[in-house]
Backbone as JSON Lines, residues from 0, in Angstrom:
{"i":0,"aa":"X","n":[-4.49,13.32,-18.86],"ca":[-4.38,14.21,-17.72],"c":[-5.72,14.87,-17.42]}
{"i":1,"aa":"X","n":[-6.71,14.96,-18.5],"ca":[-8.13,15.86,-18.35],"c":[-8.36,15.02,-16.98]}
{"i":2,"aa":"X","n":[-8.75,13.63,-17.34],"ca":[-9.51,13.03,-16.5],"c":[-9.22,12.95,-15.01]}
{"i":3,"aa":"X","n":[-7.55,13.12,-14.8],"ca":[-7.13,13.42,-13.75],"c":[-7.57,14.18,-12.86]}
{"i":4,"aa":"X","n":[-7.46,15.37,-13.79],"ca":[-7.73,16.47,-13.0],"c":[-8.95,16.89,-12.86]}
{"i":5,"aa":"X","n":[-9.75,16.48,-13.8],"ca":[-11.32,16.26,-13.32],"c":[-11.93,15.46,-12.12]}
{"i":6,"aa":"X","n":[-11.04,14.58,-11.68],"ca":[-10.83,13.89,-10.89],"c":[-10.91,14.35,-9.21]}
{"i":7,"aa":"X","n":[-9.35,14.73,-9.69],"ca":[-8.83,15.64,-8.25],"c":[-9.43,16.91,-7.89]}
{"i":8,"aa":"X","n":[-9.93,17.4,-8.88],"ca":[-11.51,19.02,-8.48],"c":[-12.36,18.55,-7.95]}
{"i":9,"aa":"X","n":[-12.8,17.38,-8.76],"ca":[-14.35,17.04,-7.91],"c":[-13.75,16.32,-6.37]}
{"i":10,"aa":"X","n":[-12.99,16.18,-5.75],"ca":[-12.61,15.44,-4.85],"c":[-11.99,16.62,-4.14]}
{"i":11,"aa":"X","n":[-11.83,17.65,-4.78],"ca":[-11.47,18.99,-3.81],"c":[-10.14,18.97,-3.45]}
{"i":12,"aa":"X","n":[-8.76,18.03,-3.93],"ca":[-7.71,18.1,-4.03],"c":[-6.85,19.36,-4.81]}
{"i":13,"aa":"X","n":[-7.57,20.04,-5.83],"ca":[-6.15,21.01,-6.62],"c":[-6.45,22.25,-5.67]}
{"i":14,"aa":"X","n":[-4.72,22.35,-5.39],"ca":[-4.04,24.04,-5.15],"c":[-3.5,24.21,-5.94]}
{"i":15,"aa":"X","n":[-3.55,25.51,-5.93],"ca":[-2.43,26.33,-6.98],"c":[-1.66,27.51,-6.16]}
{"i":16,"aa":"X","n":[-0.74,27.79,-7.17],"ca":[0.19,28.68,-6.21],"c":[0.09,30.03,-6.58]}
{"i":17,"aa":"X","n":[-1.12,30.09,-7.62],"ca":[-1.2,31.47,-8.76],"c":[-2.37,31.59,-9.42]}
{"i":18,"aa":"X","n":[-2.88,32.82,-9.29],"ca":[-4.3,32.0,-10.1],"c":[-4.06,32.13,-11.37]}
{"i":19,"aa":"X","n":[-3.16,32.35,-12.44],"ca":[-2.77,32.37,-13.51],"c":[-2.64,30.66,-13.94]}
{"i":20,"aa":"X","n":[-2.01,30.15,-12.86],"ca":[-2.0,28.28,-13.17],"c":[-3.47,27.69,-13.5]}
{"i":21,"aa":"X","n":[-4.36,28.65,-12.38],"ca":[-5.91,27.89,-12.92],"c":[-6.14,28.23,-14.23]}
{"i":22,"aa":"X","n":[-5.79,29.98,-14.78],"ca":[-6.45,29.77,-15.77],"c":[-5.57,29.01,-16.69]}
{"i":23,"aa":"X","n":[-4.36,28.69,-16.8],"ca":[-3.59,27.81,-17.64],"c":[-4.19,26.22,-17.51]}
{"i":24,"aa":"X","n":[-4.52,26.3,-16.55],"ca":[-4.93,24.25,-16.61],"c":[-6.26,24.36,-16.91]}
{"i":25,"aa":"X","n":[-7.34,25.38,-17.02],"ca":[-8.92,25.53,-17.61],"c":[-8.35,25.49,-19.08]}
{"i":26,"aa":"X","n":[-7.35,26.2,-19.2],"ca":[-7.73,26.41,-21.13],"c":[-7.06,25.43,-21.45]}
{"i":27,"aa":"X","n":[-5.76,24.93,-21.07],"ca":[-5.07,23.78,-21.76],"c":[-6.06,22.0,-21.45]}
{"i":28,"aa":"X","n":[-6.83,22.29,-20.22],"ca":[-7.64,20.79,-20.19],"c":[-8.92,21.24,-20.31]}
{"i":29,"aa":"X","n":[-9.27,22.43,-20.6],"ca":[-10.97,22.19,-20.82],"c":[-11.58,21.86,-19.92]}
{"i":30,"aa":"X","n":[-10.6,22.3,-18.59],"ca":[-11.85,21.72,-17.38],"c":[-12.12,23.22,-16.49]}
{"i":31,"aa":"X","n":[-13.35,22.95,-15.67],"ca":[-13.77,24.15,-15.08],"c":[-13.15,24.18,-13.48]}
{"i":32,"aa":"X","n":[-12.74,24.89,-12.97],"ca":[-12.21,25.08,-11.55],"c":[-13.45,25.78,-10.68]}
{"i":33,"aa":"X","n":[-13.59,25.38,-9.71],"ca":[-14.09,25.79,-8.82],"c":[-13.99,26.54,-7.65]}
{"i":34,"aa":"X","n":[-14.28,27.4,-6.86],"ca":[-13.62,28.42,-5.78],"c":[-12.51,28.35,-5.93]}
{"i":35,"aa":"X","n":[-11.94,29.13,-7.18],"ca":[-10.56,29.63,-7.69],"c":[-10.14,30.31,-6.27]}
{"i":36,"aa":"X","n":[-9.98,31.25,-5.44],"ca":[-10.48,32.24,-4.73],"c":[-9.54,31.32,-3.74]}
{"i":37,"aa":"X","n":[-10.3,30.47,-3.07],"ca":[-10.15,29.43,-1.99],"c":[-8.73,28.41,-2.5]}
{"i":38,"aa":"X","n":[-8.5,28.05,-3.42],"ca":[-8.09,27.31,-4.24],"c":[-6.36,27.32,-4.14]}
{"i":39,"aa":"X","n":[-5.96,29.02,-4.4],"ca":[-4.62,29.47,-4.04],"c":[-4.39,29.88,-3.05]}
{"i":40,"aa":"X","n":[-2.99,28.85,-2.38],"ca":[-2.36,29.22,-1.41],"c":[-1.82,30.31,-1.41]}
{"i":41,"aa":"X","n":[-1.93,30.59,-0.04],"ca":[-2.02,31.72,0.69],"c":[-0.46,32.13,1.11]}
{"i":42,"aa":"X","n":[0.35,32.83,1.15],"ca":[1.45,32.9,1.4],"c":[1.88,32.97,3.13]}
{"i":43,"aa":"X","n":[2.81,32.43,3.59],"ca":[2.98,32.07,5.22],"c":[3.43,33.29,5.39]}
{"i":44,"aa":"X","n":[4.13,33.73,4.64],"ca":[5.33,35.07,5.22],"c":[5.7,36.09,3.87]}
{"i":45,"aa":"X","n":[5.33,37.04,4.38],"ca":[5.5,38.61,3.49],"c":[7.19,37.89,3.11]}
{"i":46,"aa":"X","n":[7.52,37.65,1.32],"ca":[8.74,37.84,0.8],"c":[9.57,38.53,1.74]}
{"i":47,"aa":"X","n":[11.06,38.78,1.24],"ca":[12.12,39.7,1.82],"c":[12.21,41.06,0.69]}
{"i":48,"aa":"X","n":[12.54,42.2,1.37],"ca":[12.56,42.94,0.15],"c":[14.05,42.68,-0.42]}
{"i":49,"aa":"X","n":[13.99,42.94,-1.56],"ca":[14.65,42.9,-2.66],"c":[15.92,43.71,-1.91]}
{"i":50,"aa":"X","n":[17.01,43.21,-1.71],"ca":[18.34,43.82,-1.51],"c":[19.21,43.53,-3.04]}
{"i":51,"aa":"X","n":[19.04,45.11,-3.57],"ca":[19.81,44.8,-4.83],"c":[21.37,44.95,-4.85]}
{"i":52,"aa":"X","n":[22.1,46.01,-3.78],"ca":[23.33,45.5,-3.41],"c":[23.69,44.06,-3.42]}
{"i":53,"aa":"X","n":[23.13,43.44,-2.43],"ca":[23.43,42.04,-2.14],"c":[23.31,41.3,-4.03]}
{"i":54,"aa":"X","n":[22.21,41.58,-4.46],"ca":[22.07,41.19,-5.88],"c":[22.9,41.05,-6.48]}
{"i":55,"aa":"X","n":[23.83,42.61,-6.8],"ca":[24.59,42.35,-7.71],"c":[26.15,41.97,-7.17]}
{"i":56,"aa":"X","n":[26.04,41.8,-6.14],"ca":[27.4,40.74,-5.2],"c":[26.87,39.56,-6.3]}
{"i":57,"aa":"X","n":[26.48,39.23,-5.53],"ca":[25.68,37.74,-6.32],"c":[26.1,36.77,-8.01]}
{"i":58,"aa":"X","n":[25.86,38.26,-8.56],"ca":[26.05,37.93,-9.7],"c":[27.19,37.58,-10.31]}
{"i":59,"aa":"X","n":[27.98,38.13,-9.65],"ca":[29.67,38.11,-10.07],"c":[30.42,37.22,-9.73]}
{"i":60,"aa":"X","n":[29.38,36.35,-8.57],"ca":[30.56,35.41,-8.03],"c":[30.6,34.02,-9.23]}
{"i":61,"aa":"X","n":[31.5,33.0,-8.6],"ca":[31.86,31.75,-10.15],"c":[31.69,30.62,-9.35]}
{"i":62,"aa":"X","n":[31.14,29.35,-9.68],"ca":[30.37,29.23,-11.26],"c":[28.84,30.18,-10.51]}
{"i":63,"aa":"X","n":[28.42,30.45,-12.23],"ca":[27.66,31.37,-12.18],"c":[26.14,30.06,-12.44]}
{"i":64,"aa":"X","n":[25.03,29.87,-11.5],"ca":[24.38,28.76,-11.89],"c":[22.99,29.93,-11.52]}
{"i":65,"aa":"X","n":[22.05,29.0,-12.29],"ca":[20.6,29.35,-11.97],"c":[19.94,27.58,-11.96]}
{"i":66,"aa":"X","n":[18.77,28.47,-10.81],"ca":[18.0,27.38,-10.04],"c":[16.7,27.33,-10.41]}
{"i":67,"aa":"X","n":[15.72,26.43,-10.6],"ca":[14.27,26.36,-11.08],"c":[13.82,25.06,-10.23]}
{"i":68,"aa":"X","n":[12.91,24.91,-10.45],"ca":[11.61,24.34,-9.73],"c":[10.38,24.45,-10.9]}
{"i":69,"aa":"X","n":[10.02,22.73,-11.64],"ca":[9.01,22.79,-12.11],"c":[8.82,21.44,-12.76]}
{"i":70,"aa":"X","n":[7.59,21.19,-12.84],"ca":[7.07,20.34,-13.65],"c":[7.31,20.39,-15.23]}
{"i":71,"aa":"X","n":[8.02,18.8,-15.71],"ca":[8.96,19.18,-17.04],"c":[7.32,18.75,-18.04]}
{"i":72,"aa":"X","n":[6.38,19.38,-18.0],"ca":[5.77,18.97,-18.65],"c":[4.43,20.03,-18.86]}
{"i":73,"aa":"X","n":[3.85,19.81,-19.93],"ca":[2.45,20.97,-20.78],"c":[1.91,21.68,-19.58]}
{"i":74,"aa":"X","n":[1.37,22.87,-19.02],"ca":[2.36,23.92,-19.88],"c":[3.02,24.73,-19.73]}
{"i":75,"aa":"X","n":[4.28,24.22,-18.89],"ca":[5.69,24.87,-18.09],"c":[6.34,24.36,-18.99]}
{"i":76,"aa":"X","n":[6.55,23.44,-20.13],"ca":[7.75,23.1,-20.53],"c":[8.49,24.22,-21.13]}
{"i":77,"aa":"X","n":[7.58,24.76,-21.82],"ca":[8.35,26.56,-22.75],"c":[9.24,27.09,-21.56]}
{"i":78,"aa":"X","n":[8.4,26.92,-20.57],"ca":[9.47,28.22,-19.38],"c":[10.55,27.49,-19.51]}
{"i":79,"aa":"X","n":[10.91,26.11,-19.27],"ca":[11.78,25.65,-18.9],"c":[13.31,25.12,-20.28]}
{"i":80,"aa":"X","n":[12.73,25.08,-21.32],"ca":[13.33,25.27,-22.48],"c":[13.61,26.57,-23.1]}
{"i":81,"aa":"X","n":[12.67,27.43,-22.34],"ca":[13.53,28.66,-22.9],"c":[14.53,29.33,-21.41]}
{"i":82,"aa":"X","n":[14.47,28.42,-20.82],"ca":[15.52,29.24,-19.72],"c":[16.8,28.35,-20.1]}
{"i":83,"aa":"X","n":[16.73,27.46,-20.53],"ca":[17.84,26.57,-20.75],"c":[18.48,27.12,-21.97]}
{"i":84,"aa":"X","n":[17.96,27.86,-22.95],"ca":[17.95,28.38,-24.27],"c":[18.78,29.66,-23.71]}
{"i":85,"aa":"X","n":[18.12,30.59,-22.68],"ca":[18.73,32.39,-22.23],"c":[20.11,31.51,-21.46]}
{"i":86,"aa":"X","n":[20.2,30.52,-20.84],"ca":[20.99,30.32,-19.61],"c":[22.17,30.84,-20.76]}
{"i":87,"aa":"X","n":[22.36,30.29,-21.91],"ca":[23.61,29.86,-22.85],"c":[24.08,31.36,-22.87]}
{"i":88,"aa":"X","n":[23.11,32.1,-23.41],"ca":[23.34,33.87,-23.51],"c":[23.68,34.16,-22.5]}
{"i":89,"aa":"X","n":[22.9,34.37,-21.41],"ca":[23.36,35.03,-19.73],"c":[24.6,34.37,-19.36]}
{"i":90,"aa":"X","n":[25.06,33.25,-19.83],"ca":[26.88,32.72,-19.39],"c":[27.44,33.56,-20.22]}
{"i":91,"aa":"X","n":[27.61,33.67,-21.62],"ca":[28.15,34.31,-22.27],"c":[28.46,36.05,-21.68]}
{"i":92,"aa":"X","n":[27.32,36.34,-21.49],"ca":[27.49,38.02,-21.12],"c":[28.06,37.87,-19.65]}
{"i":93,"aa":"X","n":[27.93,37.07,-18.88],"ca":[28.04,37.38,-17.13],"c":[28.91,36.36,-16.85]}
């Protein structure tokens, strides 16, 4: 994957959605990023605020599921094995 992505920088292909991802793909590949800055997308539209009424409607209704979005692989897999790990607990309690 180094070479990949050494690849796709010098060719001016990587976005990120965070600059926390750059520094995760510098330390896990040892490669250097360039106009970090420029690099992360930019958001189209200010979020919604947080309606926590509506929230805890939400929570109560059945089946009770959670949703993700991610690459099953180094180094998101932890997020994604440990949500699969809490999901078991959070059914239990909710």
């Amino acid at each position: 994957m180094n070479n990949i992505f050494v690849k796709w920088e010098n060719a001016g292909q990587l976005r990120f959605f965070a600059k926390s991802q750059i520094t995760a793909l510098e330390r896990n590949y040892n490669i250097k990023i360039s106009d970090k800055v420029d690099k992360v997308i930019k958001p189209v539209e200010a979020p919604p605020k947080l309606d926590l009424i509506l929230l805890e409607k939400r929570v109560l209704r059945n089946p009770f599921s959670i949703i993700t979005v991610s690459r099953f692989d180094f180094p998101y897999k932890g997020y994604i094995l440990g949500l699969v790990r809490a999901y078991g607990r959070l059914k239990k309690e909710i």
